[in-house]
DODOLO-496617 format. One record per residue (C-alpha): residue number from 0; residue in three letters; x, y, z. Coordinates in steps of 0.2 Angstrom, whole numbers, padded with zeros to 4 digits, always signed. Each point is the difference from the previous one (the first is absolute). Layout:
<nodes>
   seq   type       X       Y       Z
   NUM    ALA       X       Y       Z
...
</nodes>
This chain:
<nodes>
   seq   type       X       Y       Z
     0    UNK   +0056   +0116   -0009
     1    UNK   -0018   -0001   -0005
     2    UNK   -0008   -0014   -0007
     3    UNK   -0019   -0002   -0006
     4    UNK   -0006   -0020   +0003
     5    UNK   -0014   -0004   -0012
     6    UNK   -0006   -0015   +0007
     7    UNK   -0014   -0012   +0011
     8    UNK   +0000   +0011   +0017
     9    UNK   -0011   -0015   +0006
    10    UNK   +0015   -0012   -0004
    11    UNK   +0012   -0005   +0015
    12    UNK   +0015   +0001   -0013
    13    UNK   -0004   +0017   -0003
    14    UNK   -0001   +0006   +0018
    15    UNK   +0016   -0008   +0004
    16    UNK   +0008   +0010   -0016
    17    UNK   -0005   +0015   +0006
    18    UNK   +0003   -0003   +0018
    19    UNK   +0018   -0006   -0002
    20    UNK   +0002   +0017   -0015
    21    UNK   -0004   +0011   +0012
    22    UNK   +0008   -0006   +0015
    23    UNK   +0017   +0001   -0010
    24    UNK   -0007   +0017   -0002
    25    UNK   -0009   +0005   -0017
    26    UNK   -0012   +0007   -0005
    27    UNK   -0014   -0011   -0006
    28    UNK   -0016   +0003   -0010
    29    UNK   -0014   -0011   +0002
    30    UNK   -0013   -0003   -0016
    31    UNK   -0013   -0015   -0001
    32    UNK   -0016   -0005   -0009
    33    UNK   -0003   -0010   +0015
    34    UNK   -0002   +0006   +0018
    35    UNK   +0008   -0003   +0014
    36    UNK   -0007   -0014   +0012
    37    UNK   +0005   +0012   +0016
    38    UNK   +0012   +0013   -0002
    39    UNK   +0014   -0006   +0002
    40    UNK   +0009   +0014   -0006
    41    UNK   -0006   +0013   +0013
    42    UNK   +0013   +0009   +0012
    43    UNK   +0014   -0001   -0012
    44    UNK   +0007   +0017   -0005
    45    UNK   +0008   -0005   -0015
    46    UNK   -0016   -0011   -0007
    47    UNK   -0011   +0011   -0009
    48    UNK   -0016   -0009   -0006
    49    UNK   -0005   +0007   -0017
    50    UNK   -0014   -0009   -0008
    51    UNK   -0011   -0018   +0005
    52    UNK   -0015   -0004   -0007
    53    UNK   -0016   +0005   +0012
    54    UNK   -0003   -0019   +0003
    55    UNK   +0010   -0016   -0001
    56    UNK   +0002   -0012   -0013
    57    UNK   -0009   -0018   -0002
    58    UNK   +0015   -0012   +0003
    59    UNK   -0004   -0008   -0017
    60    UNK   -0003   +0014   -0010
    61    UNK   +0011   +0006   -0013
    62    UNK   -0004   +0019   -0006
    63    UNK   +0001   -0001   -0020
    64    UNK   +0015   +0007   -0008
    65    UNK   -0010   +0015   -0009
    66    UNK   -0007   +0005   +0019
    67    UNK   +0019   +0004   +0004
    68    UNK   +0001   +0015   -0014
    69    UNK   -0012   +0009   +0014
    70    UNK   +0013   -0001   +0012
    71    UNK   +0014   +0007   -0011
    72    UNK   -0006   +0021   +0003
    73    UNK   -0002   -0006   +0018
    74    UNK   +0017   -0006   +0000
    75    UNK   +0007   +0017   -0008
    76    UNK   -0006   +0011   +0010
    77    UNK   +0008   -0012   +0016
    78    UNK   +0015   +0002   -0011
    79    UNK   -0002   +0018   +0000
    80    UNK   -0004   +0003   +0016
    81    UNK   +0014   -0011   +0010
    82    UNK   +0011   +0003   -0013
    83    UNK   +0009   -0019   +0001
    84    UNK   +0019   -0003   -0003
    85    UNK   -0003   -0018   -0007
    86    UNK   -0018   -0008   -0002
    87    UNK   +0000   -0016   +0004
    88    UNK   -0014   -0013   -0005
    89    UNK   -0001   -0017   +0009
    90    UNK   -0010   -0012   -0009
    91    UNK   +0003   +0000   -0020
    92    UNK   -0015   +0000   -0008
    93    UNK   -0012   +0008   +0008
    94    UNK   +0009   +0014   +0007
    95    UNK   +0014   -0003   -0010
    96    UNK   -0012   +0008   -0012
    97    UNK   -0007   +0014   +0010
    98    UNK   +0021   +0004   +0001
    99    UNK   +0002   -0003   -0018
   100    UNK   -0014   +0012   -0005
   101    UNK   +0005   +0013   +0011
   102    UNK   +0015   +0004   -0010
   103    UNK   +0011   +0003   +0015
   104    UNK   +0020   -0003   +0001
   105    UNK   +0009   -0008   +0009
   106    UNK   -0014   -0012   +0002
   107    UNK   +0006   -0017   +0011
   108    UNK   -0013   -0015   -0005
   109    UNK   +0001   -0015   +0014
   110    UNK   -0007   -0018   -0007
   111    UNK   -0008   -0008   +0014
   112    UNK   -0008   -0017   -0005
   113    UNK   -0015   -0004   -0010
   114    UNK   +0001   +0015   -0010
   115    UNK   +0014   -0008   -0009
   116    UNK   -0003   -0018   +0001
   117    UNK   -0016   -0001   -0005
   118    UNK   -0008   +0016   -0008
   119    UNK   +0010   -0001   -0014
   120    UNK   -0003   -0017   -0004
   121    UNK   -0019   +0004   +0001
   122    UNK   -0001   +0009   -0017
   123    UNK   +0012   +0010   -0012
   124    UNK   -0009   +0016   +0003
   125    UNK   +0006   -0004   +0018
   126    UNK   +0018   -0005   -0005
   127    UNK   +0000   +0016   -0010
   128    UNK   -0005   +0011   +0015
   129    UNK   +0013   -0007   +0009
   130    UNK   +0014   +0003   -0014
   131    UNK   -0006   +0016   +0002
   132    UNK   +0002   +0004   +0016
   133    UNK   +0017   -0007   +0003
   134    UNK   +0007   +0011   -0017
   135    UNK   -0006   +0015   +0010
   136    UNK   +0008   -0005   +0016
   137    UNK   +0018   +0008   +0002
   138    UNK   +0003   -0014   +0015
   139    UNK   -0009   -0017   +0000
   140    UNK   +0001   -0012   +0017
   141    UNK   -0006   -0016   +0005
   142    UNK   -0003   -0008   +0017
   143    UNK   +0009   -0016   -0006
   144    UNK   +0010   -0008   -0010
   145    UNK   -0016   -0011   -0007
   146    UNK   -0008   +0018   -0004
   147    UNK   +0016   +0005   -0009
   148    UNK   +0000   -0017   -0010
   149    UNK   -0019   +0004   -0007
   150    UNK   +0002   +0019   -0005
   151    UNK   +0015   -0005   -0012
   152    UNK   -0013   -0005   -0013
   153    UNK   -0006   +0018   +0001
   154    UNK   +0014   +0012   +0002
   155    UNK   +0019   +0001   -0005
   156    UNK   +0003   +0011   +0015
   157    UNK   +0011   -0003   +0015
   158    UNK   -0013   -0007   +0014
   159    UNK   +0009   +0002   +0018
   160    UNK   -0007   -0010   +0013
   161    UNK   -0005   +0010   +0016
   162    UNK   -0009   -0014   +0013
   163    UNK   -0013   +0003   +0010
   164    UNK   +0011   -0003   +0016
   165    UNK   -0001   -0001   +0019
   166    UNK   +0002   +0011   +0014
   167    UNK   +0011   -0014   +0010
   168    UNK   -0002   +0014   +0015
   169    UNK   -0019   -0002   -0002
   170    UNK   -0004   -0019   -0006
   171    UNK   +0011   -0007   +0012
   172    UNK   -0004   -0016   +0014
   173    UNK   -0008   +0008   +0015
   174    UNK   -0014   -0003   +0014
   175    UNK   -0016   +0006   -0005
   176    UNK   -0016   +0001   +0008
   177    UNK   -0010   -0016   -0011
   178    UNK   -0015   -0004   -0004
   179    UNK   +0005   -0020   +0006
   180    UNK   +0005   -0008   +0014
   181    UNK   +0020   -0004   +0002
   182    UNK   -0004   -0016   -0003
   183    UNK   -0008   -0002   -0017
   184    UNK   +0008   -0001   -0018
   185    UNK   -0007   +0011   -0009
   186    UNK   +0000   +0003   -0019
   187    UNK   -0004   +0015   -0010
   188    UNK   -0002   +0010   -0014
   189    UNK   +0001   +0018   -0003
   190    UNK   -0004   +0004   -0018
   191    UNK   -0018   +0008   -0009
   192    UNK   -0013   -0015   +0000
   193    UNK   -0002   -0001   -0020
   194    UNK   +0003   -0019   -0011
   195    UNK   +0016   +0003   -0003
   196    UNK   +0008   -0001   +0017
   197    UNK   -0010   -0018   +0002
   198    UNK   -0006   +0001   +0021
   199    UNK   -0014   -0011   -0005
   200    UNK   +0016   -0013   -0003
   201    UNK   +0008   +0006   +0017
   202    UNK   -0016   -0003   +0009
   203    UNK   -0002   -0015   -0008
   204    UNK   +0017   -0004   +0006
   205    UNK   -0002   +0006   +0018
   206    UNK   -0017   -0013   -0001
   207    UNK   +0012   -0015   -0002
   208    UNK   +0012   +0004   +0013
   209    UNK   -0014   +0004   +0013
   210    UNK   -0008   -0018   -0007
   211    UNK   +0018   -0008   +0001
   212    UNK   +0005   +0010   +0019
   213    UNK   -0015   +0001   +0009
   214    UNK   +0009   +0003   +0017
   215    UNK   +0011   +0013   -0007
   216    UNK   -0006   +0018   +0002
   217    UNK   +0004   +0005   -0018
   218    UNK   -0008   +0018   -0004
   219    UNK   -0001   +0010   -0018
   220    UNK   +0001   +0019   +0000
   221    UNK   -0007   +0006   -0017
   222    UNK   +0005   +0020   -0003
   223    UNK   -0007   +0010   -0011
   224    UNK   -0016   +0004   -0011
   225    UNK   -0005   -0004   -0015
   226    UNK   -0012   -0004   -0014
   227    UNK   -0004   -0018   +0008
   228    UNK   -0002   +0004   +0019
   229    UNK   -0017   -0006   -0002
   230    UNK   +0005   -0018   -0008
   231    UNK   +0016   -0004   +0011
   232    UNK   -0011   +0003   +0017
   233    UNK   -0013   -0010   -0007
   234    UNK   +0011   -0014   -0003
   235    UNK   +0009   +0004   +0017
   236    UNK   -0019   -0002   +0007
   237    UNK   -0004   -0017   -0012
   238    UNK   +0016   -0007   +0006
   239    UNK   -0005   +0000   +0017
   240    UNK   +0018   +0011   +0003
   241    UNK   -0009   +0016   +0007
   242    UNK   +0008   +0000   +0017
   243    UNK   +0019   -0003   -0007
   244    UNK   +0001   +0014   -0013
   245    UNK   +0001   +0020   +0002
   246    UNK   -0006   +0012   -0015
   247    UNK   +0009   +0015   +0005
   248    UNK   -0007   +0012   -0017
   249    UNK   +0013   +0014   -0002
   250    UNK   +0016   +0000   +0009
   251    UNK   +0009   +0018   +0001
   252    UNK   +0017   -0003   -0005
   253    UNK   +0005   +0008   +0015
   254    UNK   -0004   -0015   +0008
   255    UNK   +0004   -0013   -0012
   256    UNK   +0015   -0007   +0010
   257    UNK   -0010   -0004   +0014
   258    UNK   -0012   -0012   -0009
   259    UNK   +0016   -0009   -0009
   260    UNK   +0007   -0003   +0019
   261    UNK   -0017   -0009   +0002
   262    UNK   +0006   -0014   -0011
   263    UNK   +0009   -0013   -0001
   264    UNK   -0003   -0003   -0018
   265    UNK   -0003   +0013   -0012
   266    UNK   -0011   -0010   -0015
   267    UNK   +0001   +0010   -0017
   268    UNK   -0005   -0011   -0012
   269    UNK   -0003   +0010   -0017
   270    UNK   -0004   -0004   -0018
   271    UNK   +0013   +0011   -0004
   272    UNK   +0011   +0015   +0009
   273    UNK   +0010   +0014   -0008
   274    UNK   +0010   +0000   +0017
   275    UNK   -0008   -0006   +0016
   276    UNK   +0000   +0017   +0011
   277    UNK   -0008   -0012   +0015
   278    UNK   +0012   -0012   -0001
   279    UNK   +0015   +0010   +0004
   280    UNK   -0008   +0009   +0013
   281    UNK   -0004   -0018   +0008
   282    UNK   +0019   -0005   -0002
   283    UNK   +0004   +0017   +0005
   284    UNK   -0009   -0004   +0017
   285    UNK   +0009   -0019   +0000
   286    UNK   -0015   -0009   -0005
   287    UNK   +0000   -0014   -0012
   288    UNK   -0008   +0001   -0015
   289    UNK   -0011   -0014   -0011
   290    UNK   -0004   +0009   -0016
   291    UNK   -0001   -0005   -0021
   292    UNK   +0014   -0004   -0012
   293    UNK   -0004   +0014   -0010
   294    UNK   +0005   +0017   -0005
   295    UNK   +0010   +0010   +0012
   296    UNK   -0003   -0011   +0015
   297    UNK   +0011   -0014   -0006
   298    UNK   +0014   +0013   -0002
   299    UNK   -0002   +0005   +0019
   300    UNK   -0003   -0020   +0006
   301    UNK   +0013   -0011   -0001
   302    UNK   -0009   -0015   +0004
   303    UNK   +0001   -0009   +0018
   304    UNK   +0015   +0015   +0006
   305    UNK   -0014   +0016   +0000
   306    UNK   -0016   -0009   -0003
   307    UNK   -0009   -0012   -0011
   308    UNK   -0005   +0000   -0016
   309    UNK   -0016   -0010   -0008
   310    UNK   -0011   -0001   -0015
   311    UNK   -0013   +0012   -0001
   312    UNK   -0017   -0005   +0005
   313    UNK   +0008   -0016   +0007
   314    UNK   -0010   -0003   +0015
   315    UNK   +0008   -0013   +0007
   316    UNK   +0018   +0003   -0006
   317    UNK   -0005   +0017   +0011
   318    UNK   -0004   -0009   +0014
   319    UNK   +0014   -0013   +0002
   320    UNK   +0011   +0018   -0002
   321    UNK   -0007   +0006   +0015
   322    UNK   +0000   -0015   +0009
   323    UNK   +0018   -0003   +0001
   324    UNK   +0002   +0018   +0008
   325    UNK   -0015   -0007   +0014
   326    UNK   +0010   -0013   +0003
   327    UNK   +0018   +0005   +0002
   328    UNK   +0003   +0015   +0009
   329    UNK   +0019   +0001   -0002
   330    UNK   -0002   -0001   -0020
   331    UNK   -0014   +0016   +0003
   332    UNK   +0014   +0009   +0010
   333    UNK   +0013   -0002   -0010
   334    UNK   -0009   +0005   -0016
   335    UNK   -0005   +0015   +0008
   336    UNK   +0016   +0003   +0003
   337    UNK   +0007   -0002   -0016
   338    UNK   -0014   +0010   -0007
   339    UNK   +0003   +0016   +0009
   340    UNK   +0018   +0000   -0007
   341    UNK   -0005   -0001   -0015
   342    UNK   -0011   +0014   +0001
   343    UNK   +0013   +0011   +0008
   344    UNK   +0012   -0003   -0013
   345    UNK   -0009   +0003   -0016
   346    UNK   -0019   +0008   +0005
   347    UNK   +0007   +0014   +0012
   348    UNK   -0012   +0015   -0004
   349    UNK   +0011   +0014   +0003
   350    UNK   +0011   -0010   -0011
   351    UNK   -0015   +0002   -0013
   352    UNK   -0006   +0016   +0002
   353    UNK   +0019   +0007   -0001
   354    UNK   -0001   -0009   -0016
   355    UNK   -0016   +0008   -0008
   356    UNK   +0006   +0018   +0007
   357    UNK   +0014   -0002   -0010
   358    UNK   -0011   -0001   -0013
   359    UNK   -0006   +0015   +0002
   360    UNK   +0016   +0009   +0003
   361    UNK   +0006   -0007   -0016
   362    UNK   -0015   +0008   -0011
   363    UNK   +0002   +0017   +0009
   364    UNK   +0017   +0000   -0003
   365    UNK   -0002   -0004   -0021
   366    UNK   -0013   +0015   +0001
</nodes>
């Protein structure tokens, strides 16, 4: 089976597709107009890289519809040359339309977030790309049933939802080498530093428990980069909280579990999330969880048995959140607990990817 991924080959989501496709043993095809932050794709025999742009992308900015029709001869002629069983775009606007455009069949687009709920609302010429797309698709899938619920304003096809799941053999509880000392609670986050995941609110949160426990050693682990690395460390360095939080930058997923096993609590605290990939690796790793009552998070949180929910940009709802887990350690337990069951049972990811390569087993079947 071979299967040509048009996608962000700087995106963790991306990497852990093509990692689990090709352990399961196809054939994958790599295409991106971003590049690669390390290549991650190296040493794989069955990962062939076919075209990233010569420089990365700005985290903030968005390449204008019209620039895609450049990409469309480029996208043939990978067509042409690694001759593809399904094309499969995930993310369905903008390489949704790249896909679209390329006139390929059977084409697999996978919906992953903003790209339904909010570009289409942004303008019609946007809702009408989208419409588009979608009708050229012969498979649509969502990462949730929240992303499910927002594409049935713009297509009448079947939408199955494929999660981004866990592998419970990977993100599982186990002794690492930390940053922190055994006897700190430590807090984190592990998402890209942009507004929407709100870590000013989570620093501003940490600030009123160090204020509140000055003789507890309570520690925050920020992971990731992002277009407000600069703001958050100043307001790290403002708050006075420079000897109590790590910035990591760029994580390798490789090594993802080992920073959720730093935790105690995993703080994702989002205006809104499609599905909440951190989170259920968190769970997965028996961590409890304090995130938002939005989007896909409240579908994954049931509130006080595998984590906390609370309003967004609620500092101090935030705070007393985390503040029951400092303080009883046999409710953090057994929420950690509970959450790694969970995970098991519905976010196994060889349970998911068996699902998408049904997908593609399907299409080349109807061929």
């Amino acid at each position: 089976m071979r299967v040509l991924i048009i996608s962000d080959i700087a995106s963790e989501h991306t990497e852990k597709w093509t990692l689990g496709l090709a352990a399961s043993g196809v054939e994958v095809g790599l295409f991106s107009f971003n590049k690669a932050s390390y290549p991650w794709y190296q040493n794989y025999s069955n990962i062939t890289l076919l075209y990233e742009s010569d420089k990365p992308l700005n985290a903030d900015r968005h390449i204008g519809k019209l620039t895609y029709l450049k990409f469309v001869g480029k996208l043939r002629a990978a067509i042409k040359t690694f001759k593809p069983d399904v094309l499969h775009a995930h993310y369905a606007t903008s390489y949704g339309l790249l896909g679209a455009l390329s006139g390929f069949h059977p084409y697999v687009i996978s919906a992953w977030g903003s790209d339904v709920m909010k570009f289409p609302q942004a303008s019609i010429i946007n809702k009408w790309v989208l419409k588009f797309n979608l009708k050229n698709a012969d498979v649509i899938c969502a990462t949730s049933d929240t992303i499910k619920e927002y594409l049935k304003p713009v297509t009448n096809k079947t939408v199955k939802v494929i999660p981004f799941g866990v592998d419970v053999d990977v993100f599982k509880p186990k002794s690492t080498e930390s940053l922190f000392d055994k006897d700190c609670f430590v807090l984190g986050s592990i998402k890209g530093l942009e507004p929407i995941y709100n870590i000013d609110v989570l620093i501003k949160s940490f600030k009123e428990l160090k204020i509140k426990y000055p003789k507890r050693k309570i520690k925050l682990l920020i992971v990731g980069v992002g277009s407000q690395e600069s703001e958050l460390k100043k307001m790290v360095s403002d708050l006075e909280l420079t000897n109590d939080v790590v910035f990591t930058g760029r994580v390798p997923f490789s090594k993802i579990a080992d920073y959720f096993n730093m935790l105690d609590v995993l703080v994702n605290i989002s205006n809104y999330e499609s599905f909440g990939v951190s989170v259920i690796e968190a769970m997965a790793c028996g961590k409890a969880v304090v995130v938002t009552n939005t989007g896909g998070l409240k579908e994954i949180v049931e509130n006080e048995k595998y984590g906390s929910l609370v309003e967004i940009g609620n500092v101090t709802d935030t705070t007393h959140a985390i503040e029951k887990y400092l303080n009883d350690t046999e409710f953090l337990q057994q929420t950690g607990i509970n959450a790694r069951k969970k995970v098991a049972e519905k976010y196994a990811w060889s349970n998911n990817i068996q699902q998408m390569i049904d997908v593609y087993t399907d299409l080349i079947n109807k061929k």
